[in-house]
C-alpha positions as CSV (number, residue, x, y, z in Angstrom):
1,X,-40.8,-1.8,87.8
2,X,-43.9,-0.1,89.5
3,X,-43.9,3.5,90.5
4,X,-47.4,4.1,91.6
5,X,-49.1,1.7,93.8
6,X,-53.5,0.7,94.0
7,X,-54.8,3.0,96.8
8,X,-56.3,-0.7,98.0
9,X,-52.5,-1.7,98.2
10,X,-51.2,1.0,100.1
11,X,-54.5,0.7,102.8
12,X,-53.7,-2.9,102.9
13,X,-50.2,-1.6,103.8
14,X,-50.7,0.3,106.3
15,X,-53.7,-2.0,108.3
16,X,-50.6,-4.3,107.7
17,X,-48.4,-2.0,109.7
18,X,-50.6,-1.1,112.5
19,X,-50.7,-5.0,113.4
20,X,-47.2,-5.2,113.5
21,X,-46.0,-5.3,109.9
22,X,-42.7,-3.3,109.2
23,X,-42.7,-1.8,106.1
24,X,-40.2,-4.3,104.2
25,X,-42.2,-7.3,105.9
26,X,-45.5,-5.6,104.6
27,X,-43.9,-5.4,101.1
28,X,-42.7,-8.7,101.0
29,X,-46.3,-9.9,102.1
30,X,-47.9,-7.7,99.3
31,X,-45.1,-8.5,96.7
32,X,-44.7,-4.8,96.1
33,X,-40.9,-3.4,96.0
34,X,-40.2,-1.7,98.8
35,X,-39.1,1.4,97.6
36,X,-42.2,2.3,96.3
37,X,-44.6,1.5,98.7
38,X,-41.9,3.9,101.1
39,X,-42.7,6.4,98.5
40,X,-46.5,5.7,98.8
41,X,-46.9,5.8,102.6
42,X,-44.9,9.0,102.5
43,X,-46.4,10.6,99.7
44,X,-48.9,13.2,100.7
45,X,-52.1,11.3,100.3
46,X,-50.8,8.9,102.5
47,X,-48.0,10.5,105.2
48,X,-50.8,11.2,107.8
49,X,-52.1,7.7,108.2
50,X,-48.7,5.9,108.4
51,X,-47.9,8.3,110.8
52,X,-51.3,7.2,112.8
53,X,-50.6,3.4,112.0
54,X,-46.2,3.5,113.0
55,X,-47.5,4.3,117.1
56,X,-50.3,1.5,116.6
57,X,-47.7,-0.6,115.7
58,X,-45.6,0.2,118.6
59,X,-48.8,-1.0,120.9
60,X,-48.7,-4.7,118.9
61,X,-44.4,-4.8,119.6
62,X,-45.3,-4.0,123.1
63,X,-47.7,-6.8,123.3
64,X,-45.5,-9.3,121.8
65,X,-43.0,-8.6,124.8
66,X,-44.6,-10.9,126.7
67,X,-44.9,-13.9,124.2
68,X,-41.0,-13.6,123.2
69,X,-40.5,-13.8,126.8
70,X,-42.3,-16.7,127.3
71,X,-41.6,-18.6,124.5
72,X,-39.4,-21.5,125.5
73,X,-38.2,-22.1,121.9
74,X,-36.0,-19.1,122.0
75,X,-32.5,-19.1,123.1
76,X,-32.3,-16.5,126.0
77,X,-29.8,-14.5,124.6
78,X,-31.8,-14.2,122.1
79,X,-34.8,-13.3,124.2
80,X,-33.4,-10.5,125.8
81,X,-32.5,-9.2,122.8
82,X,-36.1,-9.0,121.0
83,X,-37.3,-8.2,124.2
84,X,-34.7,-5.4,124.4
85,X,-35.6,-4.0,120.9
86,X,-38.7,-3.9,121.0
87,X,-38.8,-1.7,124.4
88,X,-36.0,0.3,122.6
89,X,-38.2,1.2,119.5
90,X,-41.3,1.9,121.8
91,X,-39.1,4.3,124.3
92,X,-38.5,6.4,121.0
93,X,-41.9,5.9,119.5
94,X,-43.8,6.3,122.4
95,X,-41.8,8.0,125.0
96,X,-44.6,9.5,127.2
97,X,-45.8,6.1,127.3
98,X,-42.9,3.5,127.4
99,X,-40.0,6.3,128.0
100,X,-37.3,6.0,130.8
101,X,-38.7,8.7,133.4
102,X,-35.8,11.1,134.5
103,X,-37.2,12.8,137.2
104,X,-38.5,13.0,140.5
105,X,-41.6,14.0,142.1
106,X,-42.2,15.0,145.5
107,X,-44.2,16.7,148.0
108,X,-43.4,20.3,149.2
109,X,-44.1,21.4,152.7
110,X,-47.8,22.1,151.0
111,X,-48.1,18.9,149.6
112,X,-48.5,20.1,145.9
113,X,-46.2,18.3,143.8
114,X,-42.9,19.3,142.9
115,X,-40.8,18.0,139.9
116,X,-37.1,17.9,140.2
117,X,-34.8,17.2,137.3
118,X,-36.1,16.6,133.7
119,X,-32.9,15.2,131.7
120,X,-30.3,14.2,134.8
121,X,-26.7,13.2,134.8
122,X,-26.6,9.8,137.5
123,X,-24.5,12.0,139.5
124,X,-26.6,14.6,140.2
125,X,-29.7,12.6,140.2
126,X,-27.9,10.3,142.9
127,X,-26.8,13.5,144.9
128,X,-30.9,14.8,144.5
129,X,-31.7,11.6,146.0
130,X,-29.7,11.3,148.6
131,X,-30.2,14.5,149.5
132,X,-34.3,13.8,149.8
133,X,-33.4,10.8,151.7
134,X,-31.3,12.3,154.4
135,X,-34.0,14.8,154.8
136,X,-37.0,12.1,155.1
137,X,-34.7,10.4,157.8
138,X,-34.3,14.0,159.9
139,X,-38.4,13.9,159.6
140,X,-38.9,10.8,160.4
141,X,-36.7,11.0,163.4
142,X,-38.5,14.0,164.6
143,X,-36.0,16.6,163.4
144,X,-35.9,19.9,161.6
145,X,-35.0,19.9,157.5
């Protein structure tokens, strides 16, 4: 059984990873046991580029969204659940950039922005709203807030 792997192996790895590989799919490919090229990527020499290549990957998942969903030789149950993973895995990855947003941004009497909310229960996210909605209809309708 190997221990240590080539540096050439573990690069090969991790280029393999940032197109789209996961990690048993890259061993597989390299016909390396998986265990140790999980030790290699997080040993020290190597921890800070898988961490670099794991978000690249995320990018190439992302991507493929759109080929699952128009690929008509996949059942759509099964669609929706590639589709589904894959948004799932870049929400946690990536949550700036493919997180659910829970909060709200408005105007105040200034115009600078205001942010209400950060993490909010529906209920009081549904009470914010209608609250802001009520008050857009007094404004529109020429009345006081």
């Amino acid at each position: 059984m190997q221990t240590t792997l080539p540096a050439e192996t573990v690069e090969k790895a991790l280029e393999m990873i940032s197109e789209g590989y996961s990690v048993k799919k890259a061993s597989e490919t390299l016909s390396v046991a998986f265990g140790t090229l999980w030790r290699a990527l997080n040993s020290a020499e190597h921890v800070d580029k898988y961490a670099r290549a794991i978000p690249e990957r995320t990018k190439v998942l992302v991507e493929s969204i759109l080929d699952v969903a128009d690929d008509a030789t996949i059942e759509p149950k099964d669609k929706a659940i590639r589709v589904d993973a894959r948004k799932w895995l870049a929400s946690k990855i990536l949550p700036k950039q493919y997180g659910d947003r829970n909060q709200i941004e408005f105007p105040d009497k200034d115009g600078n922005p205001q942010i209400v909310g950060g993490i909010l229960g529906d209920t009081e996210r549904s009470a914010r709203l209608l609250f802001l909605l009520e008050q857009a209809e007094k404004r529109s309708k020429g009345g006081k807030s």
